[in-house]
C-alpha positions as CSV (number, residue, x, y, z in Angstrom):
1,X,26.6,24.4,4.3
2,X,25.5,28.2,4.5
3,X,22.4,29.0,3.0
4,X,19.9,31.6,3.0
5,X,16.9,30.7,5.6
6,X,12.8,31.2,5.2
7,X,13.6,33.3,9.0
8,X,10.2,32.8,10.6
9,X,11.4,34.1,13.8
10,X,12.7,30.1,15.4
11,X,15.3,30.0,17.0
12,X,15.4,34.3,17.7
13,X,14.4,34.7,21.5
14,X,11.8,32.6,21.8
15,X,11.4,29.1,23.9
16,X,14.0,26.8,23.3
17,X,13.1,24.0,21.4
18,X,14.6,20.6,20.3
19,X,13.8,18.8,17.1
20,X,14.4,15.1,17.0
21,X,15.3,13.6,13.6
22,X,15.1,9.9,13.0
23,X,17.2,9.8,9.8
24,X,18.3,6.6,7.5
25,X,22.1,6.0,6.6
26,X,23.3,6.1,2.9
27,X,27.1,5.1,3.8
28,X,28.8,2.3,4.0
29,X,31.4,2.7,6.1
30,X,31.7,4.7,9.6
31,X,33.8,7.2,7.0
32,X,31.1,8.6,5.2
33,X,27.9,7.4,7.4
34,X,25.0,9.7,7.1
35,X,25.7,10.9,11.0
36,X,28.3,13.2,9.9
37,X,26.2,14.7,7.3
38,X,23.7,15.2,9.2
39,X,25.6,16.4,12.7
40,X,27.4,19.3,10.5
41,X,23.8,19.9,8.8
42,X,22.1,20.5,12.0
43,X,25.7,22.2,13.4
44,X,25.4,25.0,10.8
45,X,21.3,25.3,11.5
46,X,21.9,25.7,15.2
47,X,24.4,28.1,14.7
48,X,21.5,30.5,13.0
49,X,19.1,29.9,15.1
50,X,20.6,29.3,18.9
51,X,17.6,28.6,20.4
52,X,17.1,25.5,18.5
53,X,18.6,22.1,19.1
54,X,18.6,19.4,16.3
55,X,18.9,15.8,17.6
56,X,19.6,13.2,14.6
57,X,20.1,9.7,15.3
58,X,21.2,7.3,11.9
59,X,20.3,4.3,12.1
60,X,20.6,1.5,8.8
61,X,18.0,0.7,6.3
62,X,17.2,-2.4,7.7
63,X,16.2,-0.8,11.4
64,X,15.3,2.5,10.5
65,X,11.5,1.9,9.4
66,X,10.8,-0.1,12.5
67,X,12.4,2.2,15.1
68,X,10.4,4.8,13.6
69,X,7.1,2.7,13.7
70,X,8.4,1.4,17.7
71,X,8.3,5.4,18.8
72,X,5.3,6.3,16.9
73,X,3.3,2.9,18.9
74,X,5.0,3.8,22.1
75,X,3.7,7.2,21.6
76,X,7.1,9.0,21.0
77,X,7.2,10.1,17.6
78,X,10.2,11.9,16.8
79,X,9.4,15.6,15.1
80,X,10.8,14.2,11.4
81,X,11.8,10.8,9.9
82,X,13.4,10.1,6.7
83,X,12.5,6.7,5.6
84,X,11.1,4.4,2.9
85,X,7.3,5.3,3.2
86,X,5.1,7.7,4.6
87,X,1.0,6.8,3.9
88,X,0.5,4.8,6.6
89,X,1.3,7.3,9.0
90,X,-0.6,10.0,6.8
91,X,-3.6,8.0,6.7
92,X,-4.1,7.8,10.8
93,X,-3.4,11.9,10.5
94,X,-0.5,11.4,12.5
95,X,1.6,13.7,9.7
96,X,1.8,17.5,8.9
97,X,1.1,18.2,5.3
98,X,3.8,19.8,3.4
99,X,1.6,22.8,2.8
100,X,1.5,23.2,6.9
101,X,5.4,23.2,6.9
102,X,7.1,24.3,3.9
103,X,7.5,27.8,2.4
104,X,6.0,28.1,-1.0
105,X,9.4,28.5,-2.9
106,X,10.6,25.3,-1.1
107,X,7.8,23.0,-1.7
108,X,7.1,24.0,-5.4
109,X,10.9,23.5,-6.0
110,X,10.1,19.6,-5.8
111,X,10.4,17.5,-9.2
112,X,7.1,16.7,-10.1
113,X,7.0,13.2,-10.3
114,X,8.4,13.3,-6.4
115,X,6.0,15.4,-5.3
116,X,3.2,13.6,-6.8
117,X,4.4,10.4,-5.2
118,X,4.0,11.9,-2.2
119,X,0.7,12.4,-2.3
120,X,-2.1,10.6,-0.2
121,X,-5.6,11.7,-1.9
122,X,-4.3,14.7,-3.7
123,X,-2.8,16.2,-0.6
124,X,0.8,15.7,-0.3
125,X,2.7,14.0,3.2
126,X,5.4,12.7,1.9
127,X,8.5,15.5,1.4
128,X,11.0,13.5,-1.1
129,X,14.7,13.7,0.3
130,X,16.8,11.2,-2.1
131,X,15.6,9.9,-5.5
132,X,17.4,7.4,-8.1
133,X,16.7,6.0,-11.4
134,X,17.4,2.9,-13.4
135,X,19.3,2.2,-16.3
136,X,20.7,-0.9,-18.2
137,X,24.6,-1.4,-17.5
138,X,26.6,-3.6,-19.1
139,X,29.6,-4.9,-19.3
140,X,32.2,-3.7,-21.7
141,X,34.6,-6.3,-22.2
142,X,32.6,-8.8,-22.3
143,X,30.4,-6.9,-25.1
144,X,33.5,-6.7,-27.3
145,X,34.3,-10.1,-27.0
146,X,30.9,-10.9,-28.0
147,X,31.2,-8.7,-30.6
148,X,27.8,-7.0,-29.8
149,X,26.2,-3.3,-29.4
150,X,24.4,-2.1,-26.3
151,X,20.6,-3.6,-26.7
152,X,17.3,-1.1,-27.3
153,X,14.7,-4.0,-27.4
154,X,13.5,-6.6,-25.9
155,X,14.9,-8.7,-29.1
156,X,18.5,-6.9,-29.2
157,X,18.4,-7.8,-25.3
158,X,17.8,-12.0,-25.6
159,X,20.1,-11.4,-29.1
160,X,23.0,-10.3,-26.8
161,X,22.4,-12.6,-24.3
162,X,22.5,-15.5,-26.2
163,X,26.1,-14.2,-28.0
164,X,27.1,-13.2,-24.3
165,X,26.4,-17.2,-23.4
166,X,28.1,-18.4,-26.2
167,X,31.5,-16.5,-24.9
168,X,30.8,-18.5,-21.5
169,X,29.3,-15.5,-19.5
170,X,28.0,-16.9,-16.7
171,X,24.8,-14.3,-16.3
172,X,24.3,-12.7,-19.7
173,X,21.4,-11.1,-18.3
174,X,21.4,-10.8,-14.1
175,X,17.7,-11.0,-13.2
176,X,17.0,-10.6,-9.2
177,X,14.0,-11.3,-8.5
178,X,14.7,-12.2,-5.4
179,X,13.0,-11.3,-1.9
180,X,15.6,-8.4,-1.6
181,X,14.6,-5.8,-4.0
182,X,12.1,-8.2,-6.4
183,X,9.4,-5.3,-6.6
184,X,12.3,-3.3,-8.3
185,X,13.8,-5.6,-11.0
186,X,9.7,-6.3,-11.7
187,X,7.9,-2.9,-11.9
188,X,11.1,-2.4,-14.6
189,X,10.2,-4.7,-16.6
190,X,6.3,-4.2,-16.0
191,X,7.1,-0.6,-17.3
192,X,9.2,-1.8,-20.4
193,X,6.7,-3.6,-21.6
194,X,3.7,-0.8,-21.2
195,X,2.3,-2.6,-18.0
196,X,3.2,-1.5,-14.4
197,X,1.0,-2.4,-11.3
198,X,-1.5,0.4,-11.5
199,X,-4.5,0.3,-14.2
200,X,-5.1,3.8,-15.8
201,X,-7.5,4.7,-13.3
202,X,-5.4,4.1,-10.3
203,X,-6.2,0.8,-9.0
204,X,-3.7,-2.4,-9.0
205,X,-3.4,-4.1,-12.3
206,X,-0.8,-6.8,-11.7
207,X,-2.2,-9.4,-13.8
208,X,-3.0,-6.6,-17.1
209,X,-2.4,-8.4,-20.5
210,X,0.5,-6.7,-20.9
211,X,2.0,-7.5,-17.7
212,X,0.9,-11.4,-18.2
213,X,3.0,-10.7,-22.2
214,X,5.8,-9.1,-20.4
215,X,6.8,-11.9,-17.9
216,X,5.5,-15.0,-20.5
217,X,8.3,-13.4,-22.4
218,X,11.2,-13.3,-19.5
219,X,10.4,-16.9,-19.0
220,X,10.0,-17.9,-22.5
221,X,12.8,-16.0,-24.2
222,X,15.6,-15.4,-20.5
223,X,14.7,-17.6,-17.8
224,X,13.7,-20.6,-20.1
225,X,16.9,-20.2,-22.7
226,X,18.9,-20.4,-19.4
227,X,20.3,-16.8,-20.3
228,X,19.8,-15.5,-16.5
229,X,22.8,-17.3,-15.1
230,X,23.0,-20.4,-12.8
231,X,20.8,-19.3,-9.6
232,X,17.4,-19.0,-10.2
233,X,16.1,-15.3,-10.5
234,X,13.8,-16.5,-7.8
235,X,16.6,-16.8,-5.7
236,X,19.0,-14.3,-6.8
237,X,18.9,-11.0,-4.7
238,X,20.2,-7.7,-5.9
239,X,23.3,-7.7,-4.0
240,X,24.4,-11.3,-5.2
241,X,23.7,-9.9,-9.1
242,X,25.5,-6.6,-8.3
243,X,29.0,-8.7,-6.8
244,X,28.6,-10.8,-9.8
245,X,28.4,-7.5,-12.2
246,X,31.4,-6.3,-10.1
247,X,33.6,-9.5,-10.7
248,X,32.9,-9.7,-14.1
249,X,30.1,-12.3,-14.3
250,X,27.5,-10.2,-15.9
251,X,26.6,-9.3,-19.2
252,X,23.9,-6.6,-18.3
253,X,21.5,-5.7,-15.7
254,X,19.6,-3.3,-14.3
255,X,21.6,-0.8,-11.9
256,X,21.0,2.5,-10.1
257,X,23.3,4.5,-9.1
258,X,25.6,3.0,-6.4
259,X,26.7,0.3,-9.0
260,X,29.2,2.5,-10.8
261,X,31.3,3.4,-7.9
262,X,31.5,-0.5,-7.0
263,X,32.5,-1.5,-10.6
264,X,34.7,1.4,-10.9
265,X,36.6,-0.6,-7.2
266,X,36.8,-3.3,-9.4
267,X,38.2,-2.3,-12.5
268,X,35.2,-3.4,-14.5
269,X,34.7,-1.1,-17.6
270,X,31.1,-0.9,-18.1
271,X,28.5,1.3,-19.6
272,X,25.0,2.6,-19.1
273,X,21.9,2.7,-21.9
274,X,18.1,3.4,-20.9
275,X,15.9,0.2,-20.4
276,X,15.4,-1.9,-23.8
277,X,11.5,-1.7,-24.2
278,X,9.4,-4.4,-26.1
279,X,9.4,-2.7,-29.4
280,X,12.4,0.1,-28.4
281,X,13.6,1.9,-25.6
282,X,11.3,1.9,-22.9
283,X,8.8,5.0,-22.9
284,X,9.0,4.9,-19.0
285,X,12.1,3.8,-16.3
286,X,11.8,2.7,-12.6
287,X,12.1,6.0,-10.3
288,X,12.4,5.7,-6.2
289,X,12.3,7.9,-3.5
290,X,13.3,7.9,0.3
291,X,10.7,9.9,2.0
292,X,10.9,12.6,5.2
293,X,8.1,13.0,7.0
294,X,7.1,15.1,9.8
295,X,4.9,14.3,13.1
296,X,2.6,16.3,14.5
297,X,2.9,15.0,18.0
298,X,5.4,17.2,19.3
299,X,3.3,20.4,18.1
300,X,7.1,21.9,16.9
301,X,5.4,22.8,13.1
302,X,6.8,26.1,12.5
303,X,10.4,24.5,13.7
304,X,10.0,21.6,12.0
305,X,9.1,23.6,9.0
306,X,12.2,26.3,9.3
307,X,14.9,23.6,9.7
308,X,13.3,21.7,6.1
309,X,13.5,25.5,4.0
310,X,17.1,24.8,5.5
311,X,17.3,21.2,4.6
312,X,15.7,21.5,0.9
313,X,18.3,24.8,0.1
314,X,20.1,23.4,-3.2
315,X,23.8,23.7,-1.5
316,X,22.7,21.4,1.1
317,X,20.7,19.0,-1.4
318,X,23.6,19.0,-3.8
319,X,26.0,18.2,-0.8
320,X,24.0,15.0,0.0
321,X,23.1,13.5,-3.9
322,X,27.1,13.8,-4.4
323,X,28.1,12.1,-1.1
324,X,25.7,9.0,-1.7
325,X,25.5,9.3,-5.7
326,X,22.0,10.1,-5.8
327,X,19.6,12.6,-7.6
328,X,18.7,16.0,-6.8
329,X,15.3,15.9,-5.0
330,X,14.5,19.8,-6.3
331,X,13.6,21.4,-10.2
332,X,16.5,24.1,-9.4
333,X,19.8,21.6,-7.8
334,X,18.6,18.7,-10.6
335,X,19.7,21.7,-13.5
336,X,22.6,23.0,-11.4
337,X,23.7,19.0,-11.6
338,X,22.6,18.3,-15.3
339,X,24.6,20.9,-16.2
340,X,28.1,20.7,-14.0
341,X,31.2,18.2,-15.5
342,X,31.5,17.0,-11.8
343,X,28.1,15.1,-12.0
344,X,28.4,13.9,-15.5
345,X,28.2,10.5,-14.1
346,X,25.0,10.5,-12.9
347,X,23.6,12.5,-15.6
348,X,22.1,9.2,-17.8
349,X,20.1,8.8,-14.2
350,X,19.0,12.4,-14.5
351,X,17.7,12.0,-18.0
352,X,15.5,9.2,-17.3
353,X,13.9,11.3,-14.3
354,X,11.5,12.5,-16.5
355,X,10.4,9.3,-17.8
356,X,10.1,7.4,-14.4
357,X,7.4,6.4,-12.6
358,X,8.0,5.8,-9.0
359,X,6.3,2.5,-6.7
360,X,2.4,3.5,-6.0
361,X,4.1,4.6,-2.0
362,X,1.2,6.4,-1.8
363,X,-1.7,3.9,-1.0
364,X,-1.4,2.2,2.2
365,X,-1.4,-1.0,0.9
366,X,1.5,-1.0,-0.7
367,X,3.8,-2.5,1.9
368,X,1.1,-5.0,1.7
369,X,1.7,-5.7,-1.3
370,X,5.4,-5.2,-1.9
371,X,5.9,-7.8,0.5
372,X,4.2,-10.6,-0.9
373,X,5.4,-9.6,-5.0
374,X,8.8,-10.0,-2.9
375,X,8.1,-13.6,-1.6
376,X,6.0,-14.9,-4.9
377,X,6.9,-12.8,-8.5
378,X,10.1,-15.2,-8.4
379,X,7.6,-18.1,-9.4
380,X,6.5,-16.3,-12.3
381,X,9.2,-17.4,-14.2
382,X,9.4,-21.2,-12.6
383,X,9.5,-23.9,-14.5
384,X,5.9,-25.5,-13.8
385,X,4.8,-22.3,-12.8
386,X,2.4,-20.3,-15.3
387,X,2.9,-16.3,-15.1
388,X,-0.4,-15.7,-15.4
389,X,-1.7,-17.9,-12.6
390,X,1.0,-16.1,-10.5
391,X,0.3,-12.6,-11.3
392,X,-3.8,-13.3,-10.8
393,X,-2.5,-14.7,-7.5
394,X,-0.6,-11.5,-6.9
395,X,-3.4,-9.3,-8.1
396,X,-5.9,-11.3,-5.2
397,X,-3.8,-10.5,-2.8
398,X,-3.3,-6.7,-4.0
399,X,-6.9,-6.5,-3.9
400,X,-7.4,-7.8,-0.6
401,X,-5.0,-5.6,1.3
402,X,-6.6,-2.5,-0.4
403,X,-9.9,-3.1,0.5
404,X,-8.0,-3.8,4.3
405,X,-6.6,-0.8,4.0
406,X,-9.8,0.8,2.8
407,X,-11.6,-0.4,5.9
408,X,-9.0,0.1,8.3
């Protein structure tokens, strides 16, 4: 993990310092847990810079956010957290802008779309650290059987899955929307059919004609054709929908990234198309981002911001998107990976980078109001339930924690 460092004098005779790092953990095993990434990241920092100490503690997805939040209330915000959001802490000022920390090379080497997201009012907060798109997998075998050709459309989508039901599939099409990763599998679709939760002039639009068209159709033409399987999307988390892809249950769904390596375990010979869109492919794909942030409360900025030139140097970026099979946060590593045989893989999730659109992460709200499209967007598609009542319920309650937000 050598690279060449911004050398701002840290680290070169001055006071020691230690930087604490609150970090999230991409592995899934003790074998390849973020730690060890991490520990040998902040080994080879240290050993440039001697008078600097970099303390990482991992901890899993479903702690990290709230250890973070449990330090920042008991007043002992680490120096930097990588974790799912960032505005709420950038709205109480609690954050360094990126601006404050980075070295210009460094943060103008961000993808655009990343940086953007990280932006609260213009100014951005949020540094991105790990990105990943979404495409369409499906399954190949049962596609032959069928006797079918990867869908483009909506149409060549519910066309499929009604051959794929015919052959006995048991989910033709795998659609989770339930409270696990619902706001994913949804802003997808909201996307593929020219909707998405913002209007065009940045406010939430969750109940938009198009978005009301887009799930009238799922429930209409999927759901109400019973070609989503026998749990009700409501109901059906990611994880169930990706052990069901991996045992051969599924006819197509929407993946990232992870998915390949656990079909590949399995021995199930799939294959990966963009997002079927209404009347085509879909001009636009579900992007996310994992964020690092930085807190002011230790007053360590020009630290902080010498060990993240170190942390964003493509070798050290590359290193991390090939352990965990995710995308290049940086202009510069994202070609050297378009371009190498060893990341050919990932590459259909490169090219949809630059048609993504990533969750609105940077108004406050939005935990709000993930939350809630996590409990209720399953009803959407409900028999007795009417999308459009749903989605103006949903768009209430956007509203509402906005204007909290506002206020707050």
């Amino acid at each position: 993990m050598t690279a060449v460092l911004a050398g701002c004098g840290v680290g070169t005779g001055s006071d020691a310092v230690t930087l604490r790092l609150v970090a999230a953990d991409y592995g899934d095993s003790g074998s390849n847990s973020s730690q060890r990434y991490w520990d040998a990241l902040a080994e080879a920092y240290e050993a440039r810079h001697p008078d600097v100490t970099v303390d990482v503690t991992v901890h899993s997805w479903s702690d990290v956010d709230r250890e973070v939040r449990e330090l920042v209330d008991a007043g002992r915000a680490p120096d930097m957290a990588q974790i799912g959001s960032y505005a709420d802490y950038a709205a109480k000022d609690l954050l360094y802008r990126a601006d404050d920390l980075l070295s210009i090379p460094t943060q103008a080497n961000f993808v655009s779309q990343l940086a953007t997201a990280g932006q609260v009012k213009g100014v951005q907060y949020g540094l991105p650290f790990a990105a990943s798109t979404r495409v369409l997998f499906y399954n190949k075998t049962l596609f032959a059987k069928a006797g079918i050709t990867p869908p483009e459309s909506w149409e060549d989508l519910a066309e499929a899955a009604r051959a794929l039901k015919a052959q006995g599939v048991k989910y033709p099409y795998a659609l989770p929307l339930g409270p696990e990763e619902a706001q994913a599998e949804t802003m997808q679709w909201l996307l593929s059919g020219g909707g998405g939760y913002l209007d065009t002039v940045g406010t939430y639009g969750l109940d938009s004609a198009r978005n009301v068209d887009t799930f009238t159709w799922l429930k209409d033409e999927l759901v109400g054709k019973e070609l989503t399987g026998p749990v009700a999307p409501g109901k059906l988390n990611r994880a169930a929908a990706f052990a069901a892809f991996t045992a051969g249950d599924v006819g197509m769904l929407n993946g990232h990234p992870s998915l390949m390596k656990a079909a590949e375990k399995k021995g199930v010979k799939f294959g990966m198309v963009p997002t079927p869109g209404v009347d085509g492919q879909s001009r636009s794909t579900l992007g996310v981002a994992d964020w690092m942030t930085a807190f002011k409360k230790n007053g360590h900025q020009e630290a902080v911001g010498d060990f993240l030139d170190f942390v964003y140097d493509d070798e050290n970026v590359l290193d991390f998107s090939r352990r965990y099979d995710l995308l290049p946060v940086t202009t510069s590593a994202s070609g050297t990976m378009g371009a190498a045989e060893q990341d050919k893989d990932l590459k259909p999730f490169l090219d949809q980078m630059p048609l993504s659109e990533l969750y609105p992460v940077g108004e406050t709200s939005w935990a709000a109001v993930a939350a809630q499209l996590k409990k209720r967007i399953g009803r959407a598609v409900a028999p007795g339930d009417d999308p459009e009542t749903v989605l103006a319920q949903l768009q209430s309650t956007a509203l509402r924690a906005e204007n909290a937000a506002s206020a707050g």
